[in-house]
N, C-alpha and C positions, 0 to 999 in steps of 0.2 A: 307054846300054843299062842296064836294070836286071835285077839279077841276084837269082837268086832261089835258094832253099835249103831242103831237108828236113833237119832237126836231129829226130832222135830220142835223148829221152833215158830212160835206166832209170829214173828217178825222177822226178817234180815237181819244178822246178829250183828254185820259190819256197816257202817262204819259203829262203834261202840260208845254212840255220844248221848244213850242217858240209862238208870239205874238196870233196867232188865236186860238191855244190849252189853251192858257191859257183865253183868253177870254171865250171858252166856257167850259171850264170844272168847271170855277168858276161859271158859270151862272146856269149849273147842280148844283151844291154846294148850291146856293141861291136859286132857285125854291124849291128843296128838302125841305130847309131851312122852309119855307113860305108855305107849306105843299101843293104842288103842285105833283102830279104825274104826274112821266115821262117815258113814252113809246122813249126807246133813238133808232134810227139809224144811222148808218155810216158805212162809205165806210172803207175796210181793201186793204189797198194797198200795204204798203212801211216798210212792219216787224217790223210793230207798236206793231203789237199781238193785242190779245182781254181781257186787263187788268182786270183782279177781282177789283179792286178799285175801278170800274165802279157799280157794284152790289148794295149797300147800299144804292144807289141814283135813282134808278130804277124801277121802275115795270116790265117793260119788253127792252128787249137789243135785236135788229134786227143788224147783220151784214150783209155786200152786198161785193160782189166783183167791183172793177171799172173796165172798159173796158181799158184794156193797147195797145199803139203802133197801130197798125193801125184801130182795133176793136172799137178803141175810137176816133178815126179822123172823121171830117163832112166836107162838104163844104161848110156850113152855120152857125155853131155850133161852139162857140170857144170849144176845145179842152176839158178845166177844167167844162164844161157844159157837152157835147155831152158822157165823159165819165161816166157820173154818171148817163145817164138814167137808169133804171132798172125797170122791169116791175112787180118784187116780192115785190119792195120796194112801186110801185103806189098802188100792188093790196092789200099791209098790210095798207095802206093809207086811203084807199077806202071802205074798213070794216065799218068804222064807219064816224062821223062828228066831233070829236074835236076838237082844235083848230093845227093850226101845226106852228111850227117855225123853216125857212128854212136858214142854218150856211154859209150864203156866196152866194155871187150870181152862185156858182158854180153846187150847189142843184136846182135851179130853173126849170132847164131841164124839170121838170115833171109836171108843171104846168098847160102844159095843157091839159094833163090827172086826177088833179083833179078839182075837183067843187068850187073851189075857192069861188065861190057866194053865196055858202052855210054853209062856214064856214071860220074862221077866218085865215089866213095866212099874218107871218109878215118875210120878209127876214131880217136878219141880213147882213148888207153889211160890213165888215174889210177893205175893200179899196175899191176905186173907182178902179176897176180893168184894164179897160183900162190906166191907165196911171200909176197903179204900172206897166202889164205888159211892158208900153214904157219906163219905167228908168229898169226895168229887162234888157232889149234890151241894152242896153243903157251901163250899168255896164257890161255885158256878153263879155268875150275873147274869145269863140268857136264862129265860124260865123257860126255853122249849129246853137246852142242855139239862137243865136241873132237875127235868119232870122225865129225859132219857136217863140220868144218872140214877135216882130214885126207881125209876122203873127196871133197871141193870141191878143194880141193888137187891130188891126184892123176889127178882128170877135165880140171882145166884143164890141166894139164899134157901129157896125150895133144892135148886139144880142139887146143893152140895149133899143134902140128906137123898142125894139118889147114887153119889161115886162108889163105885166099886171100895170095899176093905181090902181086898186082896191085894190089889195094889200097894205102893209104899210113897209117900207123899212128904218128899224133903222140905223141912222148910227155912228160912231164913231166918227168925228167931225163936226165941224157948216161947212167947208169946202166945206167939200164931201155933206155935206145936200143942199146947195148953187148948187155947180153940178147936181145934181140928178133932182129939180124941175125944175134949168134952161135949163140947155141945153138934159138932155132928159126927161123933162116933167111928171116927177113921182113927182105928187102933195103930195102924202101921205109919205113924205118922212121927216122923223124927229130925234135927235137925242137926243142918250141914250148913256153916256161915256164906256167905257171900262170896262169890269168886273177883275178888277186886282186880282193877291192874296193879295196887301200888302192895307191896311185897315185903318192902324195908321203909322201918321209919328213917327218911331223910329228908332234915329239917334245916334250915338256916337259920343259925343262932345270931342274937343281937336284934334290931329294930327292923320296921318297914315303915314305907311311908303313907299307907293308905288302909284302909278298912276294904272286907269283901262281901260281898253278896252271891253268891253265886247257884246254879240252878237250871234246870229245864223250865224255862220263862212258860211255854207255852201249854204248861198242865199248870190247873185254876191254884191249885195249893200254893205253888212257886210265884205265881203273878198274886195271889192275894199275900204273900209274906213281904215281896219286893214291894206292893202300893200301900203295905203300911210301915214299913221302916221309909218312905217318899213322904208318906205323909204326917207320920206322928216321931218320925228319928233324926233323919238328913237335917229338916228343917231347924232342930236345936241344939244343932252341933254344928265346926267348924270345919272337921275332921275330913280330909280327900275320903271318898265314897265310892269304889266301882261296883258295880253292878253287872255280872258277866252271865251272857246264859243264853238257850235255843230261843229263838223266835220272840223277842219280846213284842210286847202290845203297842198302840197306840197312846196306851194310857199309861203305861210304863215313860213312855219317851217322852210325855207331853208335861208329868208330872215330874220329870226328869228334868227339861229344859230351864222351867224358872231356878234352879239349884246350881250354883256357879262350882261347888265344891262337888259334883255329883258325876260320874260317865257310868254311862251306856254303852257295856260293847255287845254287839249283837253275833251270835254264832260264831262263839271262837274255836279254833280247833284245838284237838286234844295237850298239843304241845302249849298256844295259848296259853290255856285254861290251866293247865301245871304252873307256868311261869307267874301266870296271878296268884294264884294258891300261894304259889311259896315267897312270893315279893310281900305280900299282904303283911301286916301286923298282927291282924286280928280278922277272922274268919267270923262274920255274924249272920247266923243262922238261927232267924225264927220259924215257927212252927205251930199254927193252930187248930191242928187235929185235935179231933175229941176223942178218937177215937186209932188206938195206935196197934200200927198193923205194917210187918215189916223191917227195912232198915234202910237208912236211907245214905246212898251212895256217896251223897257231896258232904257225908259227917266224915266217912271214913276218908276222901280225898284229904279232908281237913286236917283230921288227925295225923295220917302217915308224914304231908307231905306241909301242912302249914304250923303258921306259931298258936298265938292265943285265939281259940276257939268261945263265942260266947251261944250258947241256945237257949231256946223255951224249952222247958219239961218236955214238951211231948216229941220232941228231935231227938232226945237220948235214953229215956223212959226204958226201961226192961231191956238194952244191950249191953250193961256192965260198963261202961265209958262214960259214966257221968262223973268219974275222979278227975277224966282226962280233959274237962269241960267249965265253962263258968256258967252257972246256969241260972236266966233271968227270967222271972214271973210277969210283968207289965213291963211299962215302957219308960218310967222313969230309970228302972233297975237295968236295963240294956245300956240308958243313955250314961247312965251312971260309971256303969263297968268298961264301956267303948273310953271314955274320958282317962279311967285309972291306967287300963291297961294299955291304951296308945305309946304312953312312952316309958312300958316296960318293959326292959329288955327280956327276951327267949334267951333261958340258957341250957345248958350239959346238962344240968338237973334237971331240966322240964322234959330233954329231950329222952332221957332216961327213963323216967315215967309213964311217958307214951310207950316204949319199948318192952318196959313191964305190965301194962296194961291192956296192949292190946297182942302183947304176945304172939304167939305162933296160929291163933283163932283163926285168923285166912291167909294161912298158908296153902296156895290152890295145891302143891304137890301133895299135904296131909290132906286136904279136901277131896281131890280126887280119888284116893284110896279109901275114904270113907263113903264115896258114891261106889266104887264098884262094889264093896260087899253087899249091896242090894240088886247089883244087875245081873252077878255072875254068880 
């Protein structure tokens, strides 16, 4: 029997260049895989385009416009909700009884305009979004961004004590699973890791020549962890520095330029961004959420596919890979550890370790068999 599937997602899942794209584009990749057909939706917003990549994974590709700027505002609605109602996307929905699977609490909007009762709907949650959007708030230097984030914050927060139970709501850590049942009472709430691209730990043993930073530059968390290792790390070490990632800032580069030992690559592509990962030394990734919600994609790059990993607490906090990890409290203890482990060699043992420790947890083919006992 072949089984067949509406995936609607907030975004164009290709090209798959930062945590929730690459979540679900690999997930498309594994269903295909497991010979599932997929009926894809998604919203076209932000000059993503409508990728041919997309075709060979598909039966059929629905694209929707979002409602921008005021068209998309509620006064009940968080914002990443209320935009993405659309009533072409309920009424291609509504055709049949398939199963559907909604990418992000952000799709939910339409809920209740389908029949939920009569057929299988599982939301994929990427963060517990109220409290990404309160460290968004939080990390944000514009006060009109910070008073949207807060205000995004505060609507998901009512929104969430309004979703449907009957539905089943994946999430990406035991964390966010712990939230969801507790405090807003979504019993069907369970968790399914990450659909990564990297598959096998493959690692280069022995040295590299440089430290990394790497990142979606242009969400505040990532530009506020790059503009403090510019400003309180780069500067008291000697140590080659790249700094890789989407869109960096003015302030990124500017703070970048006085720094002879520092680069700046701005939008690498996927290939790129492996090749740094794995040349790198040591992967330094800080983090100062308060508030941890999540997993964040460029630890697991790290782990699969680099050597000596160093982070803050709250980058590896509640996912079981802090064995696999050096993990630093302030900034002397960063500078500290970049200095010992620069010129230690990665070897068969370390690489072994990561193998044991991060195990078979995202294997998308075991992953996908654990999403379809919720669809089918």
């Amino acid at each position: 029997m072949i089984r067949e599937i509406h995936i609607v997602c907030l975004d164009v899942p290709c090209p798959p260049d930062y945590g929730g794209a690459i979540d679900m584009m690999n997930r498309i990749k594994a269903f295909k895989k497991a010979g599932i057909n997929i009926h894809l939706h998604y919203f076209s917003y932000n000059r993503r385009g409508t990728p041919g990549e997309l075709k060979p994974y598909c039966e059929s590709i629905h694209v929707y416009k979002r409602k921008k700027g005021l068209k998309g505002l509620s006064f009940r609605l968080p914002y990443i909700v209320a935009s993405r109602i659309n009533k072409e996307l309920i009424d291609n929905l509504n055709k049949d009884e398939l199963p559907i699977l909604l990418e992000g609490l952000h799709c939910t909007g339409i809920l209740p305009y389908i029949n939920y009762k009569r057929r299988k709907v599982v939301v994929r949650m990427h963060n517990e979004e109220s409290l990404y959007y309160q460290e968004l708030a939080r990390a944000e230097n514009s006060w009109f961004r910070r008073l949207f984030f807060r205000r995004e914050s505060r609507l998901i927060k009512s929104y969430n004590n309004r979703l449907p139970s009957e539905c089943t709501y994946t999430c990406v850590s035991e964390e966010d699973v712990a939230i969801l049942k507790n405090r807003w009472k979504l019993i069907n709430a369970v968790f399914i890791p990450t659909f990564p691209a990297w598959q096998h730990v493959d690692i280069n043993t022995g040295t590299g020549k440089f430290c990394l930073y790497h990142g979606n530059l242009s969400v505040a968390e990532n530009e506020e962890a790059a503009v403090w290792l510019l400003e309180n790390v780069c500067p008291k070490i000697e140590i080659p520095i790249v700094i890789a990632g989407k869109n960096p800032s003015a302030r990124i580069e500017k703070l970048a330029s006085g720094l002879k030992h520092v680069v700046i690559v701005a939008n690498p592509s996927a290939e790129e961004m492996d090749k740094y990962v794995r040349e790198a030394q040591i992967c330094v990734l800080p983090s100062f959420n308060c508030s941890i919600t999540g997993i964040r994609l460029k630890l697991l790059h790290s782990l699969f596919e680099g050597r000596h990993c160093i982070v803050s607490e709250a980058m590896v906090k509640g996912t079981g890979l802090e064995k696999t990890c050096h993990v630093a409290k302030d900034e002397p203890e960063f500078i500290s550890l970049i200095k010992t482990l620069f010129g230690l060699s990665f070897t068969e043992d370390d690489i072994q370790l990561r193998k044991e420790l991060l195990g078979d947890t995202y294997n998308n083919d075991k992953n996908t068999n654990l999403f379809s006992q919720y669809l089918w």
